[in-house]
Phi, psi and omega in degrees: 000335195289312200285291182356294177277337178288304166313327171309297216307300178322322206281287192329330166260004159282316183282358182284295214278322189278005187260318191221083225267358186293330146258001174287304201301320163328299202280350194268299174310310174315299182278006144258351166301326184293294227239317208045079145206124216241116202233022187286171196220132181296136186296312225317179206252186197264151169282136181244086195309185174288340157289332193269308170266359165095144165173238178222130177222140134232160187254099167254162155254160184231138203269120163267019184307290178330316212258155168295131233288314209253033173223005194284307164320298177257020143319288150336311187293298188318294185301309180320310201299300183339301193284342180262008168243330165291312221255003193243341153251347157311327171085055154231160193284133188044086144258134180257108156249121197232171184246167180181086143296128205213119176059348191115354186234127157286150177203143187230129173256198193189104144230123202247112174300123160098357195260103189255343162295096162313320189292294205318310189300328172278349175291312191268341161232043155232035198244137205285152175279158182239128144249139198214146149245143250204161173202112182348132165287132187281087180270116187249161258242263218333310198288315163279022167227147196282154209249157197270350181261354184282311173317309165301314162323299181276339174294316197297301216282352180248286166352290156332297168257028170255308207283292161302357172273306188278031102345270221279337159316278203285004138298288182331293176285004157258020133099028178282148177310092186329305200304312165353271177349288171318299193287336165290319190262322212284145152268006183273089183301311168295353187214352168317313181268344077032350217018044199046014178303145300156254191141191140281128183219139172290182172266014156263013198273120180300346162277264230231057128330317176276314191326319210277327186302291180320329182289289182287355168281341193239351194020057169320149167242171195291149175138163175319086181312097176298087197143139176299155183228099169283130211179095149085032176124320202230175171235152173229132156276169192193100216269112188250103187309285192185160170247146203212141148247161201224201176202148195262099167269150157280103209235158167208169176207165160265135177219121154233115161265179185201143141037035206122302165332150193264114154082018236231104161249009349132146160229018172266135204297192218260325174290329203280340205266326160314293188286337181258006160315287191304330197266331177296293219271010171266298189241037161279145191207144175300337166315305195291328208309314206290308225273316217279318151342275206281000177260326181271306193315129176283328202267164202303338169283030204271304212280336163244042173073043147095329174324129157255340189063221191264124140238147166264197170341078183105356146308329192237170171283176188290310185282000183270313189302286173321333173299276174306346154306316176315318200284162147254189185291136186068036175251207181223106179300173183233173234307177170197098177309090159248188193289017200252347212113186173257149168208164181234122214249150194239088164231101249275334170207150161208176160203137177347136155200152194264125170245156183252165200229130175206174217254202149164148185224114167304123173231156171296172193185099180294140149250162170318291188339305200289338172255336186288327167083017185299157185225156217235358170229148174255147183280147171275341210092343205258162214168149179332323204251026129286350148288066260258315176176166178239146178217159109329130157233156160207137193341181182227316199278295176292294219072334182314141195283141175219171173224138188248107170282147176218135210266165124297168224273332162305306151336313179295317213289318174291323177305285235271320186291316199245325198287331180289304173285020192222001186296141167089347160290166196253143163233121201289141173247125157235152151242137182047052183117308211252145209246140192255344173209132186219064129028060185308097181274133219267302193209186173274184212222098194252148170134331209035059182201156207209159191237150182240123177216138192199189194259077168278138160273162174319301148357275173283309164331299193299316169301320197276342166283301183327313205277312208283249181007312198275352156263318195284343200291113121016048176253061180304140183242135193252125180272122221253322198207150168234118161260113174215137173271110179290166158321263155342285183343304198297306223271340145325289174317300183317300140352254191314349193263346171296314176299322191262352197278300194299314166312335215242345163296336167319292165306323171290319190335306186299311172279340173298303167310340191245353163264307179254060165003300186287314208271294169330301177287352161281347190265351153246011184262322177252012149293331172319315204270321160299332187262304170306314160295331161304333175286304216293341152288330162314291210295315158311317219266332206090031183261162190280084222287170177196166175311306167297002198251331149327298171333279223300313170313299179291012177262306165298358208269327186301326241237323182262355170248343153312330205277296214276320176284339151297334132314305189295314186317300163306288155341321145325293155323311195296334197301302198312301174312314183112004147312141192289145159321321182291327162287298205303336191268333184276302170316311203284301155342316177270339170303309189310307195344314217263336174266338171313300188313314195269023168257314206289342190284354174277337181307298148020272188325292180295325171289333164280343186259318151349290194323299176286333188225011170224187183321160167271349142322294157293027158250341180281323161319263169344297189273349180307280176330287154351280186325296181283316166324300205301273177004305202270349181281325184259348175263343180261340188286284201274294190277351136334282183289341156299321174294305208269356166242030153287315176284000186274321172312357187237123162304325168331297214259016207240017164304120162317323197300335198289350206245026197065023191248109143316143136319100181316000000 
């Protein structure tokens, strides 16, 4: 019983120190300045919805008059890809784009966490998507070099923000709140709110990559790195939190999807996709993994054999990740379900590598690029609204997937026009900006239908006629409602929800200590311990905190002292009877069991259909709620019961009154 409560105690400050790691990482520093042994715990910070950081929900409809009853779905679908690849360079962190079909109304909701220009935001996805074809712009040396007053220009101007940075540097290194900083200074939209948190990142990491060569050539030790890091454009402050080592694997897969899978075009049910999973991984080998890949994988790596190339940590999703971890080098794995489908995972080599985990607060940084403005492409005329529509096709000879366009009578002409004067040229197609496709035109292209061909999987042919559509379709969209939340706003909830979280743990303290006295205070000793597993899984499963998932946390919390008072309540009674503690603690535990079990599993239940069959507002609710049952079932069950027949070993402790039994 003895190892037993010593395990609690360890599990409580580990899971203590990862929920709130700012004074274990104190004591962590001390002792590699001491010892040089490096005992840090990762910052990153908890995710925060849009009630908590503040931000923007909106409600669009998208008018479907234009479009044909049975193109209307995946018209929607098109305007969804659209607004998420705007609101995804827009650089914001976790944005929720959802669909809502209703009555007849399309619906787009939109909520961007952390995002407070309203105007910018409604600007940037209530804009129609553009498709446009392009042609290398005719650029000559003259046009890339800078004019002695262009120069002049850009020195003043760096001088300016090398001066406001190494500012905001020297608040860092005097030991002012990095995430603060961050959240004041960084230009980084994904991570400004965030606490400029990063992640782990090597010495391949395309931003800061050299930073990690510079950490171990200097044998930096963690804390604010004195000096700027320039990099792409920007200058970086730069907190570097701790190090772990990991391995870089070579990996390939199969991926069958089916039906429902996420990202899934596949129309085979979820069995059929079980047996040739299964039918695949009987005669997979490593020789064969590439060739049985491009003939089976649904997924986008098929054309190169399956290939992912090197990944590390945090790369893959969790069930994926954990499958290949298992393996060793060159073994194969057996199906492993994720939200992509199943797959059989190749895993073909690996070798060590350290990666470091850091921070960062993005300051601006004039370049040439930025005063000269050259644009390396020019517009044609030709353009979405000359589109008529995109379909999937395929060789006849190869099967290979092409994507097909078809021009309206202008379209042709201009296409048939630009296509004459361009053979052997490259002609760029961008959406919404960007360019998605660059081409080879092969010969002129007469007819008014023109073919895009590369080494696509079905998948992707099929996405890029999706995308292409979703610029060429009429889907103008109308912003029916807006909601925002500041910052303050947010940071005010957060605040009051800490406040009423911490009061109401006051209270029960109090009151559990002063009706079951001993046993009350162990039953808050062992909500400590519930509550430290509860941060500390959010901060693993990645959950998103919200007001309702706040809710959901203080419901279970109630729900786990619920626990604890049907065992002391037995116990009681056993005391009463005239049974030793030590029996009384064991009867009750047992009495209690069957009601405790069958409460928490209706919750359990009612937290699954909450989950599954409502709003993402009520789901943050649900799984909070979930999460803290499982949680509060194994903390009144073990450490409950463990704290209290550890005192049953001392005669001290083994008075009734200490425990609510009155004296006969």
């Amino acid at each position: 019983i003895y190892v037993s409560a010593i395990i609690i105690l360890l599990v409580f400050i580990w899971t203590a120190s990862v929920a709130y790691p700012k004074y274990w990482n104190a004591a962590a520093k001390t002792i590699d300045d001491n010892l040089g042994i490096r005992l840090y715990l990762s910052e990153q910070p908890y995710k925060l919805g849009l009630d908590l950081q503040g931000g923007v929900h909106l409600v669009y409809e998208a008018d479907m008059s234009e479009i044909p009853e049975k193109d209307r779905a995946s018209a929607l679908e098109g305007v969804r890809d659209v607004i998420e690849r705007r609101v995804n360079a827009y650089g914001v962190s976790e944005p929720v784009v959802l669909t809502n079909i209703n009555n007849g109304h399309y619906r787009v909701i939109v909520e961007l966490a952390g995002v407070f220009d309203v105007s910018e935001a409604i600007k940037l996805i209530g804009e129609t998507p553009i498709l446009e074809f392009k042609v290398p712009n005719d650029i000559n040396s003259d046009d890339l070099e800078l004019t002695e007053e262009q120069k002049q220009e850009m020195e003043e101007k760096q001088k300016e923000e090398r001066a406001a940075a190494l500012e905001v540097l020297d608040k860092a290194l005097a030991g002012e709140d990095f995430g603060v900083l961050a959240q004041e200074y960084s230009i980084d939209e994904k991570t400004k709110n965030n606490g400029g948190y990063i992640g782990f990142v090597d010495e391949n990491n395309q931003v800061f990559g050299e930073l990690v060569q510079e950490i171990e050539k200097n044998n930096y030790t963690p804390g604010v790195i004195d000096g700027l890091y320039e990099y792409d454009s920007t200058l970086h402050i730069v907190k570097y939190i701790s190090e772990k080592d990991s391995d870089i694997v070579t990996l390939s897969h199969i991926l069958i999807c089916y039906q429902g899978a996420e990202k899934c075009e596949s129309d085979r049910s979820k069995e059929q996709a079980i047996e040739l999973i299964n039918q695949v991984r009987e005669q997979a080998t490593p020789d064969n993994f590439a060739e049985l890949a491009k003939e089976y994988s649904d997924g986008p790596s098929a054309k190169n054999g399956g290939s992912l190339g090197e990944v590390t940590d945090g790369m893959m999703v969790s069930e994926f990740e954990e499958a290949y971890k298992q393996l060793s080098d060159g073994e194969i794995s057996d199906p492993v379900e994720t939200k992509f489908g199943y797959h059989i995972i190749y895993r073909e080599k690996s070798r060590p590598i350290k990666t470091y985990e850091i921070a960062h607060i993005e300051m601006p940084w004039t370049t040439e690029s930025d005063i000269l403005k050259v644009d390396l492409w020019k517009n044609t005329g030709l353009s979405g609204k000359q589109v008529t529509g995109a379909s999937v096709a395929f060789d006849q000879k190869t099967n290979t997937p092409y994507v097909v366009l078809n021009f309206n009578d202008e379209g042709s002409k201009l296409f048939a026009d630009l296509t004459e004067s361009h053979v052997g040229d490259v002609i760029g197609i961008f959406l919404d900006g960007s360019p998605i496709s660059t081409p080879v035109v092969q010969e002129p292209i007469y007819g008014g239908q023109a073919s895009i061909t590369g080494s696509f999987t079905i998948k992707e042919a099929k996405l890029l006629a999706q995308r292409l559509n979703a610029g060429a379709l009429p889907v103008p969209i109308e912003l029916l409602s807006q909601q925002t939340v500041g910052p303050t706003l947010g940071h005010i909830s957060l605040e009051k929800s800490i406040k009423a979280a911490i009061a109401g743990l006051i209270l029960l303290a109090i009151f559990m200590t002063l009706y079951y006295r001993l046993a009350g205070l162990l039953a808050i000793l062992a909500l400590a311990v519930y509550t430290s597993i509860n941060l500390t899984l959010y901060k693993w499963l990645g959950v998103t905190m919200t007001l309702s998932g706040i809710a959901g946390f203080i419901l279970s919390l109630g729900m786990a002292v619920d626990a604890n008072v049907l065992i002391f309540e037995r116990m009681k009674e056993e005391l009463k009877s005239g049974r030793d503690l030590a029996t009384a603690i064991d009867e009750g535990f047992r009495r209690a069991w069957s009601s405790i079990r069958d409460g928490n599993i209706t919750t359990l239940i009612a937290a699954f259909v909450l989950f599954t069959m409502s709003t993402s507002f009520v789901k943050g609710f649900a799984l909070t709620l979930a999460l803290g049952i499982l949680v509060s079932m194994a903390t009144a069950i073990l450490v409950t019961r463990i704290l209290l027949k550890w005192l049953a070993t001392y005669k001290i402790f083994r008075k009734n009154w200490l425990y609510g039994v009155k004296k006969n």
